[in-house]
C-alpha positions as CSV (number, residue, x, y, z in Angstrom):
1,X,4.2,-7.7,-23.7
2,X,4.1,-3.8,-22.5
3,X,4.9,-5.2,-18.6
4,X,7.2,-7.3,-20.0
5,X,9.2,-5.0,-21.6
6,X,9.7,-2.4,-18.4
7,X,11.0,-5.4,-16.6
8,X,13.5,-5.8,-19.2
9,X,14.3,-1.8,-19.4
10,X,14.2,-1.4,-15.7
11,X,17.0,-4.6,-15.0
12,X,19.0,-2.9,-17.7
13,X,19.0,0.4,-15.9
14,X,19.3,-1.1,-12.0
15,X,22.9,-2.6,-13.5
16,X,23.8,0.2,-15.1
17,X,23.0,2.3,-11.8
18,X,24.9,0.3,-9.8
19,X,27.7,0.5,-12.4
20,X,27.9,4.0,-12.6
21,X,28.0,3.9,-8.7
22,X,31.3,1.8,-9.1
23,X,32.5,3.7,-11.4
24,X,32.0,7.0,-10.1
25,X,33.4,5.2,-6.9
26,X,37.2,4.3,-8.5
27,X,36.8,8.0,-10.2
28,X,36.5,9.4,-6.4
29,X,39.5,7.4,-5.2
30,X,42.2,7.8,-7.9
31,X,41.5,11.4,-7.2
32,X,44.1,11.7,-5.0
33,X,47.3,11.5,-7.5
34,X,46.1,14.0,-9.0
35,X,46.2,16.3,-5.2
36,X,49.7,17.8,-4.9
37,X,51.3,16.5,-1.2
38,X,47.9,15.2,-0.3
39,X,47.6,11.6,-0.4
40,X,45.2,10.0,1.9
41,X,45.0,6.6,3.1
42,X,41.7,4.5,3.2
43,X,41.6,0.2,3.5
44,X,40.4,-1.6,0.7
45,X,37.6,-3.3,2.6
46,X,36.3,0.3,3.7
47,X,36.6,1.4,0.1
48,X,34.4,-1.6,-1.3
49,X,32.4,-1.8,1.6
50,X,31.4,2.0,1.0
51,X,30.8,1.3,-2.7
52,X,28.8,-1.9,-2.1
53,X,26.7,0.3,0.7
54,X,25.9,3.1,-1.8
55,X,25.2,1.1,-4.7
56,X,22.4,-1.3,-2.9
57,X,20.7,2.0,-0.8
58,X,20.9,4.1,-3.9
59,X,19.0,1.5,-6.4
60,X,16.8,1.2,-4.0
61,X,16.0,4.9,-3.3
62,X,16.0,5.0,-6.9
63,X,13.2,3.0,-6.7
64,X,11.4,4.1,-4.3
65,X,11.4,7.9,-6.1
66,X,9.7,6.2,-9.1
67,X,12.7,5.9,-11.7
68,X,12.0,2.5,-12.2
69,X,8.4,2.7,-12.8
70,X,6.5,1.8,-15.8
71,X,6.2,5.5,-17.3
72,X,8.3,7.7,-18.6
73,X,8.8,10.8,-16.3
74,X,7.3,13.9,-17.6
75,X,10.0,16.5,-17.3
76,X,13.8,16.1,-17.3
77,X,13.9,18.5,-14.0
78,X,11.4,15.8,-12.1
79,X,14.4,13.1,-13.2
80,X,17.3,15.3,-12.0
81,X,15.5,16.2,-8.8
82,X,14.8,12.8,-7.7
83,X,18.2,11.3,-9.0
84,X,19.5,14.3,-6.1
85,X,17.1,13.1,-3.6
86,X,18.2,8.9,-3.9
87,X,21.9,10.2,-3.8
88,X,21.6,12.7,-1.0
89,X,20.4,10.4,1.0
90,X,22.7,7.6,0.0
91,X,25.5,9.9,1.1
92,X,23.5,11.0,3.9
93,X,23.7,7.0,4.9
94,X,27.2,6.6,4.4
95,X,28.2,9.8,6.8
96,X,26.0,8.2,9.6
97,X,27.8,5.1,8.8
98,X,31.6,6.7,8.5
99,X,30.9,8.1,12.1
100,X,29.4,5.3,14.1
101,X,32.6,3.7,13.1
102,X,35.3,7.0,13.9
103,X,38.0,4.7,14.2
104,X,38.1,3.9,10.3
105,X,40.2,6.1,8.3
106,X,37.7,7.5,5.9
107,X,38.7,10.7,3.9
108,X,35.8,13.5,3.3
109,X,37.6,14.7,0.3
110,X,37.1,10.7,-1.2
111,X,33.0,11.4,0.3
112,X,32.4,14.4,-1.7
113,X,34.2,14.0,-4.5
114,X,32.1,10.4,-4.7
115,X,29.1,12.0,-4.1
116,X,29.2,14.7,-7.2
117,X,30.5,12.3,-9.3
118,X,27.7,9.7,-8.1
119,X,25.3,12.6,-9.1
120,X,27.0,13.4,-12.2
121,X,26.6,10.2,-13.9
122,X,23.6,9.4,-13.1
123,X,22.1,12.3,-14.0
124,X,23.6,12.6,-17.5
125,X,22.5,8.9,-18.1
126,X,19.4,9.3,-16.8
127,X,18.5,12.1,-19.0
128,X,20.0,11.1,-22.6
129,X,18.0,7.7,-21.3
130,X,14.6,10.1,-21.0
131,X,15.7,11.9,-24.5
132,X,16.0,8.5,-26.1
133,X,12.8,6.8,-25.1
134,X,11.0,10.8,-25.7
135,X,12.4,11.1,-29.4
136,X,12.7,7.6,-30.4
137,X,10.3,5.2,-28.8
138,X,7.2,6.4,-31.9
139,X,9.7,6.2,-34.5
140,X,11.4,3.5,-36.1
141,X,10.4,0.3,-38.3
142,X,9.9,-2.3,-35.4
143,X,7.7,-0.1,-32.9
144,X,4.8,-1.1,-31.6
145,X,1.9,-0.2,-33.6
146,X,-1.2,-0.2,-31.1
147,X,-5.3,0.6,-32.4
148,X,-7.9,1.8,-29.7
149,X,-11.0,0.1,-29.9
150,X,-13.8,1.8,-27.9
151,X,-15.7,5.0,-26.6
152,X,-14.0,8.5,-26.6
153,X,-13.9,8.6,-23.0
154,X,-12.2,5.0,-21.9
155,X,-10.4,5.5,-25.4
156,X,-8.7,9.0,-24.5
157,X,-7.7,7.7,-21.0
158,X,-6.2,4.3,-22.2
159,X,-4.5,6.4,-24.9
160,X,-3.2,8.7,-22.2
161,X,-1.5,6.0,-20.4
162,X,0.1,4.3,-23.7
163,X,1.8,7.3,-24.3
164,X,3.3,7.9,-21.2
165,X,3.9,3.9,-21.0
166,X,7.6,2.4,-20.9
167,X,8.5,0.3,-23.9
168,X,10.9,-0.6,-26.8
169,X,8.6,1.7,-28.6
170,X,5.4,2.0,-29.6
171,X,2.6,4.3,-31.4
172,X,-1.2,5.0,-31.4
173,X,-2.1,4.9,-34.6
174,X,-5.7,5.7,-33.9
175,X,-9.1,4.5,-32.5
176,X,-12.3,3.1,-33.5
177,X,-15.3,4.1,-31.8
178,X,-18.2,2.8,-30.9
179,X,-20.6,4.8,-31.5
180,X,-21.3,6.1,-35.4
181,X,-21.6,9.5,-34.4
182,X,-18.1,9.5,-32.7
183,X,-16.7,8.4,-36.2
184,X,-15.3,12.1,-37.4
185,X,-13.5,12.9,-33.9
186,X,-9.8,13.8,-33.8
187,X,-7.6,10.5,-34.3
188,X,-10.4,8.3,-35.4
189,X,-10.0,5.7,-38.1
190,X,-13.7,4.8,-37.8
191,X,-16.5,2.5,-36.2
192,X,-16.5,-1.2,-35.5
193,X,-17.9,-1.7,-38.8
194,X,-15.1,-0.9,-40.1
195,X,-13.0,-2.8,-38.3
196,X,-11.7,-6.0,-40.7
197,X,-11.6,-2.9,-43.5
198,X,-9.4,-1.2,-40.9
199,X,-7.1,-4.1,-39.5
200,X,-6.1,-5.2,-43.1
201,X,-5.3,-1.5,-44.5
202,X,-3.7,-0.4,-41.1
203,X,-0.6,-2.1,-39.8
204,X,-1.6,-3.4,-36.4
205,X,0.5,-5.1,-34.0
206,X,-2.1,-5.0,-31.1
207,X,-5.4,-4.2,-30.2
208,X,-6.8,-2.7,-27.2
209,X,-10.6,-3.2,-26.6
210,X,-11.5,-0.6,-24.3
211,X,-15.5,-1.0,-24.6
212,X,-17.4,-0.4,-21.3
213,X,-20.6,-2.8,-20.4
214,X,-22.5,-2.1,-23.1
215,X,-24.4,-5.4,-23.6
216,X,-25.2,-4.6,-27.4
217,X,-21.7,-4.9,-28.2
218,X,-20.4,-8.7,-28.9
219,X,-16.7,-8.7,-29.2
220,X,-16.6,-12.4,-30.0
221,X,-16.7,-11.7,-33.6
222,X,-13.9,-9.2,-33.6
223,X,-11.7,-11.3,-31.1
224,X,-12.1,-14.1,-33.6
225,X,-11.0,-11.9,-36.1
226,X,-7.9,-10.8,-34.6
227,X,-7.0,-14.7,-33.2
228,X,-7.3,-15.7,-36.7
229,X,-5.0,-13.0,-37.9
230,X,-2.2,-13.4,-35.2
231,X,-3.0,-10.0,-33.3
232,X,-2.2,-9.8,-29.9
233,X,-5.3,-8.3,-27.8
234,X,-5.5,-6.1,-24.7
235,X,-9.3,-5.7,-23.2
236,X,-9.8,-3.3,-20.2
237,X,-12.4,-4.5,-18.2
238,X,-15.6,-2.8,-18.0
239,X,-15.8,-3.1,-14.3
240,X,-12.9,-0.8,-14.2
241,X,-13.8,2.8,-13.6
242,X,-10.7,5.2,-13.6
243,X,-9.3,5.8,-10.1
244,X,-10.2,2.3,-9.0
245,X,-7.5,0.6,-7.5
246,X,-9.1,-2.5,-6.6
247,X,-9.4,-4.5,-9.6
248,X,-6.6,-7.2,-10.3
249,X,-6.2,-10.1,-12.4
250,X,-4.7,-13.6,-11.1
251,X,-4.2,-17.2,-13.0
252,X,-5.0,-20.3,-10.9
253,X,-3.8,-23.1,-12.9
254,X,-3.9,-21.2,-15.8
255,X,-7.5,-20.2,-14.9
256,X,-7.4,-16.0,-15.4
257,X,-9.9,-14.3,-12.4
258,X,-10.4,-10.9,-12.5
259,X,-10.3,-10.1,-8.8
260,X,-12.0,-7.1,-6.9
261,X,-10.1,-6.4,-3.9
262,X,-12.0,-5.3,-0.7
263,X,-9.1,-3.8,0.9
264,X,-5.8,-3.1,0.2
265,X,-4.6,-6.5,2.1
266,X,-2.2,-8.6,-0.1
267,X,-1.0,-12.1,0.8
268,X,2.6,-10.6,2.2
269,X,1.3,-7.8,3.9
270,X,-0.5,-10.6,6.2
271,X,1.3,-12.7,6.7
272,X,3.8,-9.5,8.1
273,X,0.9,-9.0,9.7
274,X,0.2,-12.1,11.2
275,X,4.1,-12.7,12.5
276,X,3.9,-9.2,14.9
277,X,0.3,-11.1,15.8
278,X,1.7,-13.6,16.8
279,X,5.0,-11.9,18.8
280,X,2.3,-8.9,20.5
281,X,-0.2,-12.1,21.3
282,X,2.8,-13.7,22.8
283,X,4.2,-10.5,24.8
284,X,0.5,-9.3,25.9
285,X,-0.8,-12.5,27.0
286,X,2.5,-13.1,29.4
287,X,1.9,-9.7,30.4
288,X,-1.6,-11.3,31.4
289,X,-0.8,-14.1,33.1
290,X,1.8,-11.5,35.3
291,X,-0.9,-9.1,36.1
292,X,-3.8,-11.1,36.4
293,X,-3.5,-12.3,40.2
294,X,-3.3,-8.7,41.3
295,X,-6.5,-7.5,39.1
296,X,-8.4,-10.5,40.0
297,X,-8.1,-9.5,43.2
298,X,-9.2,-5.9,43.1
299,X,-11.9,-7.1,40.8
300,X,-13.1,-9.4,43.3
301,X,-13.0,-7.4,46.4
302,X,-14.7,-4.2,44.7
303,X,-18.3,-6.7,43.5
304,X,-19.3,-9.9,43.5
305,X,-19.3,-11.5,39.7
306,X,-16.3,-12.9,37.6
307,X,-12.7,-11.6,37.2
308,X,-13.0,-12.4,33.2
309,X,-15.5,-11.0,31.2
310,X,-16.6,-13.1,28.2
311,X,-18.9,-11.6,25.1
312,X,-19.9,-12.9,21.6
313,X,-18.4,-10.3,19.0
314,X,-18.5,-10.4,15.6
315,X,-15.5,-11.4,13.5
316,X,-13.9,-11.0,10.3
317,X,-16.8,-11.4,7.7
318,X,-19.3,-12.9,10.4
319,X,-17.1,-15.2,12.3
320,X,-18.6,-15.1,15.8
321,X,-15.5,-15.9,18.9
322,X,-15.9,-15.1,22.5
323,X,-13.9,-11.6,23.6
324,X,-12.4,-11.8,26.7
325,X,-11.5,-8.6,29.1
326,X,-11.3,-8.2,32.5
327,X,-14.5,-7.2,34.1
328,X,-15.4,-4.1,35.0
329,X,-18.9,-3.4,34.9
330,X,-21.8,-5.0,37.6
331,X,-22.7,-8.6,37.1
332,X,-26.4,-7.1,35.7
333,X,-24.5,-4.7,33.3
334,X,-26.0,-6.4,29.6
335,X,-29.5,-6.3,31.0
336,X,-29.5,-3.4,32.5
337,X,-28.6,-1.8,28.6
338,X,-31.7,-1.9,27.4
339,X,-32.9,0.3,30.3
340,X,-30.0,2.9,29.2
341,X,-30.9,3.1,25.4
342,X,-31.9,6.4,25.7
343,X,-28.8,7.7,26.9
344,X,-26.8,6.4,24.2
345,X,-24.7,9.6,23.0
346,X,-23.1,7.7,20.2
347,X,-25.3,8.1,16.3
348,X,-25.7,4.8,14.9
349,X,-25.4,1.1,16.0
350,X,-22.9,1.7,18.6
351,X,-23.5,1.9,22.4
352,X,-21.8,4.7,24.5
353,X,-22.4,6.8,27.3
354,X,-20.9,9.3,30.0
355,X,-21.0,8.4,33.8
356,X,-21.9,4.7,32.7
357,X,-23.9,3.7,36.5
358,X,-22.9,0.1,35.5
359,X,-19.3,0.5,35.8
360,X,-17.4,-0.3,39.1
361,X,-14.5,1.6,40.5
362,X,-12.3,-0.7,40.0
363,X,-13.5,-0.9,36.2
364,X,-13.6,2.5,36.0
365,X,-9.7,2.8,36.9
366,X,-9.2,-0.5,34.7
367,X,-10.5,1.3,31.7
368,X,-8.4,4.2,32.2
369,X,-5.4,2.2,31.5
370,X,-7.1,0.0,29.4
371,X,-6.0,-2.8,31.1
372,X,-9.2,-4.4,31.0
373,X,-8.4,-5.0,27.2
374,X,-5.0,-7.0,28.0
375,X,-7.5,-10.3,27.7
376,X,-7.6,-9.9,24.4
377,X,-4.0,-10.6,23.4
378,X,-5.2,-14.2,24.3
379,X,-7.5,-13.7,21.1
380,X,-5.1,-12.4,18.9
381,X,-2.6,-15.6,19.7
382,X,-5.5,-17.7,18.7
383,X,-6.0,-16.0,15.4
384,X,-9.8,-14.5,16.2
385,X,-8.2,-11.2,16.3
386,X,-5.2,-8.7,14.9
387,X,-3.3,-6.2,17.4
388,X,-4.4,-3.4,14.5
389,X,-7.8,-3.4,12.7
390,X,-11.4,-2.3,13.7
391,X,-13.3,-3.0,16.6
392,X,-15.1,-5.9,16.8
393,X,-18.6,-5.4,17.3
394,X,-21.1,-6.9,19.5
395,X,-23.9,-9.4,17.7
396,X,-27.1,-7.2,18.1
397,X,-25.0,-4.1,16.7
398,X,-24.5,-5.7,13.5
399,X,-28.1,-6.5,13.3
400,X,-28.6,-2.4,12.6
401,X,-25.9,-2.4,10.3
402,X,-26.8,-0.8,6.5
403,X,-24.7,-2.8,3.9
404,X,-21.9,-0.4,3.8
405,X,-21.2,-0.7,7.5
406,X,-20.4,-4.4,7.4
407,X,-17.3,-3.0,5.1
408,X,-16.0,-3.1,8.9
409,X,-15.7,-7.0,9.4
410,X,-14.5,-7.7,5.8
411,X,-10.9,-8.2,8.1
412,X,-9.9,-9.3,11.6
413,X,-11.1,-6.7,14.5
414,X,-8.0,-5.2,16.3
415,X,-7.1,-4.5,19.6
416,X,-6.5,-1.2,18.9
417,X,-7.2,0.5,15.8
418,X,-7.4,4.0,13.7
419,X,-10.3,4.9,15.7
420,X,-9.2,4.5,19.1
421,X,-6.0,6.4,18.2
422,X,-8.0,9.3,16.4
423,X,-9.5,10.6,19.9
424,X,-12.5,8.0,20.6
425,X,-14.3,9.9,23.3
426,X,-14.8,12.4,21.2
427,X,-16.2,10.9,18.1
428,X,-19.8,10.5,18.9
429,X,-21.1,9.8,15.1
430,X,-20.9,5.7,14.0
431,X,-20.7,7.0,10.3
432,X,-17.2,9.0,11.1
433,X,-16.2,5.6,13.3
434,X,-17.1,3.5,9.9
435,X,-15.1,6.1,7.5
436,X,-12.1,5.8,9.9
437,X,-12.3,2.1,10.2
438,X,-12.9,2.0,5.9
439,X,-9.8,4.3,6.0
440,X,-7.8,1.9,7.3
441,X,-9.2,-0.8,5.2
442,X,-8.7,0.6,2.4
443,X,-5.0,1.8,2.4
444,X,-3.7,-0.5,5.0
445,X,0.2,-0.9,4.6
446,X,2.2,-2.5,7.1
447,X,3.8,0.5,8.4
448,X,0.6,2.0,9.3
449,X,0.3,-0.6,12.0
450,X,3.1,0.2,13.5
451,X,2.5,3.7,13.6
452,X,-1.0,3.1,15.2
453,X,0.3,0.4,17.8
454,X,3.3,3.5,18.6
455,X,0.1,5.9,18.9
456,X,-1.5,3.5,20.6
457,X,0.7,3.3,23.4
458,X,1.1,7.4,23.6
459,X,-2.8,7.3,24.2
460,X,-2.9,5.1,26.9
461,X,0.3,6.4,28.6
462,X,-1.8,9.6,28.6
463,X,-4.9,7.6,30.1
464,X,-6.7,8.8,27.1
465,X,-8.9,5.2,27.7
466,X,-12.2,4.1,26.6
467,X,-13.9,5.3,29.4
């Protein structure tokens, strides 16, 4: 009902945004009776298209600078300062707009005179909006009249967030605790033997259960209760521990699943993800099939062996595929590892070491420019692999993995990834390679790809390669 009801405010405020815009948009224009012998000339499909340009880019800033959250902003100077930041750089927009097309007769008096009135408006409404829901939203005969059910701590927190919550208007009219010795503490009706006492003398339009996994503790009675008496409930989970983000509900069939995330991966973000896959699979492998005459040459005429290198790795959540790259180690390279152990200079499961004897000059040179890793676009076409994620391990490494390592291959490996672009010959400890890759894992957004793939390519135009 809560969610429900900032959907409904925050529509009501997006139109009446955008109608301000307009409005401060006509206000700007008509201006110019009122400017003795200056009258200025604009087209009407510049004037609208301006107004249609900062209406769309300035709800969406809006947006973007949290004023159409689900709180209620703490101070009227946070509201006024980010109404200033959407329409600075609205206006901002429009200029760069206005001068890629100079040949448009566009008046700066119109622009400025738009812009205060732009900020004007929307700042007036936008605080007697804040004054309204501040001063009004406990009062009245219809608000919301929510108990707290639960210990002090989850109590105070969920309490917290109720008051600072979007709405019609609602109140906290008090908690029940759980514990009998918590029964004389500020704002506390009493304990949950008091509750049918409590529910019947109290007017209650909801309940929130915020009880955390104490087994002792059956709500069934006191859900029961409340079903029977028509009173909506609200339970917070007690797998949720504040400053978890990971926990999310979803209805299958109307089936509810509380969900525990491993990542911050939705279904949007990859499938974003999976379309510039499939474009950098397309681009790299081409590339590939260009350069791979010329390597296989130089491959072949610096030692005897293969021009393709091919190596079980481990996938997303054990999925085992076969990585290709272009070879550039001996033929004898795996087995003579195990004679190299020692020299390992990498902590952990990983394998790395300087002046690697089983690498051939050619390989040497190919790992510079990390061409020996263009194979592997051919795996990210086919879906084993992402251009952006962690690096896919080899089978005997992720036999010395601890639980919290395999975090690693809970997604796709990556060609390329927040490691490799976060200096990778230095790092010589596999912990700080597993807190980078969990890094990524864990607040992955789509732009962040991007920005590694662009990093990516600074790195190996600097021939700062895997060596």
């Amino acid at each position: 009902m809560l969610q429900q009801q900032v959907y409904v405010i925050n529509t009501i405020l997006m139109i009446a945004d955008a109608v301000l815009v307009i409005l401060a948009g006509y206000g700007a224009y008509y201006l110019k009776w009122f400017q003795a012998g200056y009258l200025w000339r604009m087209e009407n499909a510049v004037f609208i298209g301006s107004l249609l340009l900062v209406m769309f880019l300035n709800n969406y800033l809006m947006g973007k600078f949290g004023l159409y959250g689900d709180s209620r902003k703490p101070s009227y100077g946070l509201i006024v300062l980010s109404v200033f930041k959407a329409v600075l750089l609205s206006f901002v927009s429009l200029t760069v707009v206005v001068f890629l097309y100079r040949h448009v007769e566009f008046s700066r008096v119109f622009l400025i005179a738009f812009a205060l009135l732009t900020f004007v408006l929307l700042t007036l409404f936008r605080v007697l909006m804040q004054y309204y829901f501040n001063n009004n939203f406990q009062k009245g005969f219809n608000a919301r009249r929510i108990l707290v059910v639960g210990d002090a701590q989850r109590s105070r927190l969920i309490s917290d967030v109720l008051n600072s919550q979007l709405s019609y208007g609602h109140d906290i009219i008090g908690r029940l605790a759980v514990r009998p010795e918590e029964r004389n503490l500020p704002n506390t009706l009493g304990c949950l033997e008091d509750f049918d006492e409590v529910i019947r003398r109290q007017t209650v339009d909801e309940i929130v259960f915020t009880v955390s996994g104490n087994r002792e503790i059956d709500l069934t009675h006191y859900i029961s209760t409340c079903r029977k008496m028509g009173i909506p409930i609200r339970i917070l989970p007690a797998l949720w521990r504040e400053g978890d983000p990971v926990l999310t509900m979803e209805t299958l069939q109307g089936v509810p699943f509380l969900i525990l995330r491993a990542g911050n991966f939705n279904a949007t973000g990859l499938m974003y993800k999976r379309i510039l896959d499939l474009f950098g699979g397309a681009a790299g492998s081409l590339f590939f099939f260009i350069i791979y005459p010329f390597v296989a040459v130089a491959i072949k005429l610096d030692s005897p062996g293969p021009v393709l290198f091919k190596q079980k790795r481990m996938g997303q959540h054990g999925r085992v595929f076969n990585l290709y790259k272009f070879r550039s180690m001996y033929r004898d390279a795996e087995a003579l590892k195990q004679e190299l152990l020692d020299k390992n200079v990498m902590n952990g499961a990983l394998f790395k070491m300087k002046d690697d004897p089983r690498i051939t000059k050619v390989g040497r040179w190919l790992r510079k420019t990390s061409l020996d890793e263009v194979p592997q676009f051919l795996n990210v076409l086919r879906g084993e692999m992402s251009l952006v994620g962690t690096r896919p391990p080899t089978l005997d490494e992720v036999e010395k993995y601890q639980p919290q390592h395999l975090k690693r291959i809970s997604a796709k490996p990556g060609l390329t990834g927040l490691w490799q672009v976060s200096g990778r010959n230095k790092i010589t400890d596999f912990e700080e390679v597993v807190e980078l890759d969990c890094r990524y894992l864990d607040h992955w957004r789509f732009l962040d790809d991007i920005k590694i793939l662009a990093k990516t390519v600074v790195v190996v135009l600097q021939r700062k390669g895997a060596v």
